[in-house]
N, C-alpha and C positions, 0 to 999 in steps of 0.2 A: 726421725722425720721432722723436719723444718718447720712445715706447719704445722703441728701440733702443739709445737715448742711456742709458737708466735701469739702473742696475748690477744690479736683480734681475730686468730683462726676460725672460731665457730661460737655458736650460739650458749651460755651456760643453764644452768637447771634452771634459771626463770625467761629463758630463750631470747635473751640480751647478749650482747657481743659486749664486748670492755669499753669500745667507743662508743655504742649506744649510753653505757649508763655514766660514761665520762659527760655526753653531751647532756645528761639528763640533772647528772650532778652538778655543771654550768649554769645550765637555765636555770634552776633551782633559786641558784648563789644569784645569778640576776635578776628574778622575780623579787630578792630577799631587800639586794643592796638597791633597787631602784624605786622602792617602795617605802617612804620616809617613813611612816610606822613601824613598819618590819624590820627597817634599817633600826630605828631606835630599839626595837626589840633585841635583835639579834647584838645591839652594841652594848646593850644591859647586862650581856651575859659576861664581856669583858672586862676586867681588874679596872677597878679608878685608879687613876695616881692621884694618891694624897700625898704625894712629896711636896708640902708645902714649908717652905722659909718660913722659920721662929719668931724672925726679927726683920724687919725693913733694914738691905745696905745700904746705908749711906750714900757710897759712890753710885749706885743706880735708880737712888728714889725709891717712892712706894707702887709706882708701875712699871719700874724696871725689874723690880723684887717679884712682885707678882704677875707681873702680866705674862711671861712664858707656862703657870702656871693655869689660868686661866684657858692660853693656847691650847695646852695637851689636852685640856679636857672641853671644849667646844661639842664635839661629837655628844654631849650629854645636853647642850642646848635645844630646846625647845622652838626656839626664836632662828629664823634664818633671813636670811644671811646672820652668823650669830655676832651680836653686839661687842665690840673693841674696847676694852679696859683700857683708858689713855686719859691725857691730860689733857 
């Protein structure tokens, strides 16, 4: 049977269809990511990259060395719009 088979055919044991708790799992994630606390929250839970250079190169300066550095980890800024590491 066709329907049976089809993941939004009927209601499951908490009487949700799969799109209801799709939609519910959306809203969720944009209550989470629209809400700059929660947004910091929920981005605390994610790996920092410390891949930071040993040593300033030469051919890029001390803000060409770190400033993509800096970039990758913005999302941990406090300050927004967050402040530019430049010369």
């Amino acid at each position: 049977d066709k329907q049976a088979e089809s993941p939004d055919a009927g209601p499951k044991s908490d009487g949700l269809t799969n799109k209801d708790q799709l939609f519910i799992k959306i809203q969720e994630a944009y209550e989470v990511l629209s809400d700059p606390s929660k947004r910091r929250q929920y981005d605390s839970t994610l790996d920092f990259d410390d891949d930071v250079p040993e040593e300033v190169d030469e051919k890029l300066g001390f803000y060409g060395t770190f400033g993509p550095v800096f970039d990758r980890n913005a999302r941990w800024s406090c300050r927004y719009p967050v402040p530019e590491l430049g010369d």
